[in-house]
C-alpha positions, -999 to +999 in steps of 0.1 A: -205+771-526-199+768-562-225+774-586-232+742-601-236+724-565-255+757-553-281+752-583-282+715-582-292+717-540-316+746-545-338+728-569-343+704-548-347+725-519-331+701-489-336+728-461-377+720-472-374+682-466-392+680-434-410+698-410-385+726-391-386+734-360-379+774-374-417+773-391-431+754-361-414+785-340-425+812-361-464+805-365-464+790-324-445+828-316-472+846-333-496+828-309-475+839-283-470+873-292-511+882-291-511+866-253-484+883-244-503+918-250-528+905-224-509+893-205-471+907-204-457+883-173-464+850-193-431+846-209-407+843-185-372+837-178-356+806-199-340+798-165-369+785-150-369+755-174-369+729-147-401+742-137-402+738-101-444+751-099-460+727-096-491+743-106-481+748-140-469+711-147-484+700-176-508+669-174-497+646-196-525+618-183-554+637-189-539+642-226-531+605-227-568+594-214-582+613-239-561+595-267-566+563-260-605+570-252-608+587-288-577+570-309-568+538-298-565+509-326-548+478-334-533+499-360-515+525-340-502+492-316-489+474-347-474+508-358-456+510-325-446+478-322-425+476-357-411+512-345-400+495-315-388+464-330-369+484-361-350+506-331-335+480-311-328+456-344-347+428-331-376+406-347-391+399-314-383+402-276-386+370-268-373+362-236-367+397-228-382+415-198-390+453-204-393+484-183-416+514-194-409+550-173-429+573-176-456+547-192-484+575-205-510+556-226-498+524-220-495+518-256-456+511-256-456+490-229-488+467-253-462+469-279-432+450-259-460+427-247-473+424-282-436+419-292-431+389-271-411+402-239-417+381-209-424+404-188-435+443-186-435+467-158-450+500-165-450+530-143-456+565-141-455+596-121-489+607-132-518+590-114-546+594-146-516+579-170-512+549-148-553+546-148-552+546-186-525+522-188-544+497-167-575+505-193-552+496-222-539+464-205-574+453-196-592+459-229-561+451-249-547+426-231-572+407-212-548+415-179-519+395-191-502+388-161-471+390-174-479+431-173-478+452-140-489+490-139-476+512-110-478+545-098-442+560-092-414+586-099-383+578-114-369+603-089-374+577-063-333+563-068-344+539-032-377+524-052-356+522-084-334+500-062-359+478-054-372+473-087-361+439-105-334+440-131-345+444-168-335+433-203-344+465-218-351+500-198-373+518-217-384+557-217-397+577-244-397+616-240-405+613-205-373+625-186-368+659-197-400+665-181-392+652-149-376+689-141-343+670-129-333+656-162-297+642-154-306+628-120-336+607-139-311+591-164-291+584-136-318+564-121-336+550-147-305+527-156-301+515-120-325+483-129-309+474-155-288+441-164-257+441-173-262+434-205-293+453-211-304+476-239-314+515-226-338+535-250-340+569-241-358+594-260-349+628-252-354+665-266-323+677-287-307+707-280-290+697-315-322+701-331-336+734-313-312+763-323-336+780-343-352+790-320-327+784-292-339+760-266-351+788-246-374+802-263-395+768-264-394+770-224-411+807-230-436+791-255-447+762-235-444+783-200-472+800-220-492+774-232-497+765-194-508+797-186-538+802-211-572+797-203-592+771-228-593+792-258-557+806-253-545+770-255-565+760-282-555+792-306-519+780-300-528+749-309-544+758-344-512+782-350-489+752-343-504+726-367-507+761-395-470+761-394-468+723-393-493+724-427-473+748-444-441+733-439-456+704-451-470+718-485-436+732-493-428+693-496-457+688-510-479+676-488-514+684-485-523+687-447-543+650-443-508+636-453-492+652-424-517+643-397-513+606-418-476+604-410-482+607-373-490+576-370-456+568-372-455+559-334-490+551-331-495+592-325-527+615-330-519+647-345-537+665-323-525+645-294-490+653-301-496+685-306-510+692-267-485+671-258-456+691-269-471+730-266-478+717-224-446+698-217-435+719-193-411+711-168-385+710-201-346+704-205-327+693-234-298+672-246-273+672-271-258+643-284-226+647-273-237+656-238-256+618-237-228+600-253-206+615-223-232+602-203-233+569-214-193+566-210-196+574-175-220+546-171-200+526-193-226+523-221-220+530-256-244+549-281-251+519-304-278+531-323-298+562-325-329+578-343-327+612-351-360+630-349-377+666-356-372+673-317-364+637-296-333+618-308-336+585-299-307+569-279-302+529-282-272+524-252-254+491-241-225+476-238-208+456-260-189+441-238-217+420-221-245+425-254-232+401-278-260+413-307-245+447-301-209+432-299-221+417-330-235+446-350-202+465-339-181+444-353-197+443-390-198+482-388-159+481-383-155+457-410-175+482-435-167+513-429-149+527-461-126+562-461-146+593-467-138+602-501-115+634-508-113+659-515-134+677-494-147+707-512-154+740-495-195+753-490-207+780-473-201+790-438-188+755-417-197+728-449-178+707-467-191+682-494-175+646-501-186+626-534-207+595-528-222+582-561-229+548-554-252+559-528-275+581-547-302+557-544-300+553-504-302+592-498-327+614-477-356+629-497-381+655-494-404+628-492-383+605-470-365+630-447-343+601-429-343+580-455-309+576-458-285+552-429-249+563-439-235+573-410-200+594-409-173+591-385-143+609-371-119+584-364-134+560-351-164+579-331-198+580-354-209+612-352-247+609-352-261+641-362-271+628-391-304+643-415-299+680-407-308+706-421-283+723-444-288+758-433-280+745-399-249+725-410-238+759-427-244+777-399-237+757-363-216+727-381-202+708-348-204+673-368-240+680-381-244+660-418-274+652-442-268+623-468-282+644-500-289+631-536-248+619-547-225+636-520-230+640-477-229+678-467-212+678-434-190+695-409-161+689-386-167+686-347-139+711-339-148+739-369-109+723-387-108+719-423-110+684-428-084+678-459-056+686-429-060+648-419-085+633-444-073+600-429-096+609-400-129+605-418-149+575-432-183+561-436-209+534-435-236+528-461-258+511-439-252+518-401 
């Protein structure tokens, strides 16, 4: 890297810009380390990720019960709703009929209600989320009828059958837990219509390479493990390392636990939530967007996240606002501009001036929706972090103050066919 770009990215410290996944690791591990010593056998094989005892299957409806019983507002609705609304590009969904799996608190499923849809069918495998569901749609909803609540698995391909067909089949960080992660995507498309919308939400194993996937299967096999106090000292290390990363971008703690209402979160919530997930898998990007192709679905738009990317699928073919936004995307993409200048390790840089304004931040970590492609595949790793782009490169990019940092999917230098490469300012 030379030493003008070296200085000019150091000061502002990009690798700092959000929350990692490395500091959450670190201060969870120490945590994990002191149990250990207690108790050596509580780390076990990465292997076991699927998680097949049952005994040790987190209970995510006790943690959701306790949310909405303590947390619930209008606020944190309203806050999920626009989250919703923002994914899928829609101002409402009117007319639209919307599935939920793997429903938890219910408060999604008020959102597409809230958000016009038709209809709404929630379900879950956990009995004490569906009970707290059918609290939120009583209290919130007056029992709309236009909103059922079921207990069921996604597992179940001959009740997924029998389920009606759907305008947008919805799941958010719910089948990686299921401990069969491929067979649930499989079935959770089944009731969909043909030209239906599929948001999945799913744990990256983009994202989770510091510390390798693995080692979060350890952690959270732990976390299930521990007694009361066990649990909650991991809990208290977790949201230390989430404070500190935080005050390296300067924010004070209360402005973390603020920003999680981003979803219509707790802090604390979310923090149970993801030390207990256990069954756990992971998904890369490229392994969902192969995925989708077999299923003839495209990856139309997608949210990158600290640990769940966020996959909008359809097919254009039969969605015409997909079809739609597909076409303007073609007809403003621009060629990357060369040359691309060598960085460290598996980084290039490529000049981008008149988007300096539209870039991530410390303070806005995604603000930025360039999105780079290779040919005429958008890559979608977009807002990484540059150590990792350095390091594991495989198409990873961050948009950063005048220029994008990124790297080619197969490791080649891309000035040998610079032709390959271009961009969209606003994907």
């Amino acid at each position: 890297m030379d030493q003008g770009r070296a200085n000019s990215t150091r000061s502002h410290d990009p690798n700092l810009r959000s929350i990692s996944c490395a500091g959450l690791w670190r201060a969870t591990q120490q945590t994990v380390t002191l149990l250990q010593m207690s108790s050596p056998s509580s780390l076990q094989d990465p292997s076991e990720s699927k998680g097949l005892d049952e005994s040790l299957r987190f209970g995510f409806g006790r943690n959701w019960s306790d949310f909405i019983e303590q947390h619930f507002s209008e606020a944190r609705v309203e806050s999920s709703r626009e989250h919703l609304l923002k994914a899928l590009r829609r101002k409402s969904l009117d007319g639209l009929s919307f599935l939920d799996i793997g429903c938890g608190s219910g408060l999604h499923s008020l959102a597409a209600l809230r958000s016009g849809a038709t209809s709404v069918m929630s379900f879950d495998y956990d009995e004490n989320a569906v009970e707290t569901t059918k609290k939120v749609k009583e209290m919130a909803s007056g029992n709309d009828a236009r909103w059922t609540v079921e207990q069921g698995s996604v597992l179940d391909a001959s009740r997924m059958q029998h389920l009606p067909k759907f305008d947008i089949v919805y799941s958010w960080g719910v089948l990686h837990h299921t401990g069969e992660l491929w067979t649930a995507m499989d079935n959770a498309i089944i009731p969909r219509k043909p030209d239906s919308v599929v948001y999945l939400a799913l744990y990256s194993s983009d994202q989770y390479v510091e510390p390798p996937t693995g080692e979060w299967v350890k952690i959270k096999r732990a976390y299930n493990e521990r007694g009361y106090f066990g649990k909650r000292m991991m809990e208290w290390r977790h949201a230390y390392g989430l404070f500190r990363s935080g005050l390296r971008c300067k924010e004070w703690p209360w402005e973390v636990i603020r920003k999680y209402n981003t979803r219509g979160m707790d802090f604390w919530t979310d923090i149970k939530d993801w030390l207990g997930g256990w069954p756990i898998e992971f998904a890369s990007y490229a392994e969902v967007e192969a995925w989708g192709k077999r299923h003839g679905l495209t990856i139309v738009n997608a949210i990158v996240g600290e640990g769940c990317t966020e996959y909008m699928l359809a097919d254009p073919k039969h969605n015409t606002q997909w079809a739609d936004e597909e076409t303007r995307r073609l007809a403003s993409r621009k060629p990357l501009p060369t040359p691309f200048i060598k960085r460290d390790g598996l980084s290039w840089t490529a000049q981008l001036p008149d988007l300096v304004g539209q870039c991530d931040q410390c303070l806005a970590p995604r603000g930025s929706r360039m999105m780079l492609y290779d040919g005429d595949r958008p890559i979608g790793l977009t807002h990484f972090m540059h150590a990792h782009i350095v390091q594991y490169g495989n198409g990873r990019f961050a948009h950063w103050q005048d220029y994008v940092l990124f790297s080619t999917t197969d490791g080649s230098d891309p000035n040998t066919d610079a032709s390959r490469y271009s961009y969209i300012a606003e994907y």
